[in-house]
C-alpha positions as CSV (number, residue, x, y, z in Angstrom):
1,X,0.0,0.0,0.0
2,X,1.2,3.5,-1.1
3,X,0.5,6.5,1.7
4,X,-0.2,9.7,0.9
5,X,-1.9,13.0,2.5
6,X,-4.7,14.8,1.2
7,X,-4.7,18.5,2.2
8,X,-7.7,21.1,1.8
9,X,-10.9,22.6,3.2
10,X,-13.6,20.5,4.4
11,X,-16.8,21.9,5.1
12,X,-19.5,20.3,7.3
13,X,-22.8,22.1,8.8
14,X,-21.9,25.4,8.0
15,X,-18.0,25.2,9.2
16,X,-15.2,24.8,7.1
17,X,-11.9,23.8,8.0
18,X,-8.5,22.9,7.1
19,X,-8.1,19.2,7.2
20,X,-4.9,16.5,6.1
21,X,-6.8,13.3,5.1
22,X,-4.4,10.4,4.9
23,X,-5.5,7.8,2.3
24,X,-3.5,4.7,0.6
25,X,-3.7,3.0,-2.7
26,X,-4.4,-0.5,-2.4
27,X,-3.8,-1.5,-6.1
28,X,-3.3,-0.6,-9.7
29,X,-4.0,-3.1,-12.4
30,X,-4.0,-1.0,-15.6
31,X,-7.0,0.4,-15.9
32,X,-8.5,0.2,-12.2
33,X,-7.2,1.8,-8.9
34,X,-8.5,0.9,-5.5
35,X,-7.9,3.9,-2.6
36,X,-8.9,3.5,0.7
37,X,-9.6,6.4,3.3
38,X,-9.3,5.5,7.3
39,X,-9.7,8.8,9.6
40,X,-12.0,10.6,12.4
41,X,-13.3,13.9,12.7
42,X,-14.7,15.3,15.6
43,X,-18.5,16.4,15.4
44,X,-18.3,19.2,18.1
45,X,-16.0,21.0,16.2
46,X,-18.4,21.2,13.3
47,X,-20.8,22.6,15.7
48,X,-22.9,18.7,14.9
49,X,-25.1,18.2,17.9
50,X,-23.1,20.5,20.4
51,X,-25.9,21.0,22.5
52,X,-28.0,17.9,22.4
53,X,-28.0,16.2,25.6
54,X,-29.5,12.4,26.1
55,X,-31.8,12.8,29.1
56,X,-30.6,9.8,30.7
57,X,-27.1,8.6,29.4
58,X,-24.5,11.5,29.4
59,X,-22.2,10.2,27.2
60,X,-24.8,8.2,24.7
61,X,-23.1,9.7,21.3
62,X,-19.2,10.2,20.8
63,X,-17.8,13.0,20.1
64,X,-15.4,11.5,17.0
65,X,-17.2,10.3,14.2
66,X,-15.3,7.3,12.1
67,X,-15.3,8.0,8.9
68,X,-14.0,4.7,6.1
69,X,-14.4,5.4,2.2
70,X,-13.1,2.5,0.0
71,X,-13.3,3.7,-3.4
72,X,-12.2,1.5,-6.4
73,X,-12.0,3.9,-9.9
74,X,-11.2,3.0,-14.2
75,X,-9.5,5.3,-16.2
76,X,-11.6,6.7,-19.0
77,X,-11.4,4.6,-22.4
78,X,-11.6,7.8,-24.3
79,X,-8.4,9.4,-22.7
80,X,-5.2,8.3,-24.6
């Protein structure tokens, strides 16, 4: 697996932020490429249910929020 680092805004609920997203490339087999993104963000600081309180369990949601993308992608035919 290759590593790499993704760096750029990421806007969620109205807040934007500067974000590194580490992702891997699994494979290559000539025409298809298999990445794979493994990472957390926390919801608070997106302002995602910051005041929302369970009534009966305190902590009942997490504040970080797992986030796993397994993309596989072709090249396009038409591009030489």
């Amino acid at each position: 697996e290759q590593k790499f680092m993704a760096m750029g805004n990421f806007t969620m609920h109205g807040v934007t932020k500067e974000i590194e997203l580490p992702f891997g490339v699994m494979g290559e087999d000539g025409n298809t490429v298999s990445i794979r993104i493994i990472t957390s963000i926390n919801r608070i600081e997106y302002q995602v249910g910051h005041n929302w309180q369970h009534s009966a369990e305190s902590n009942f949601l997490g504040d970080e929020i797992n986030v796993r993308i397994f993309l596989w992608t072709k090249k396009d035919k038409r591009a030489g």
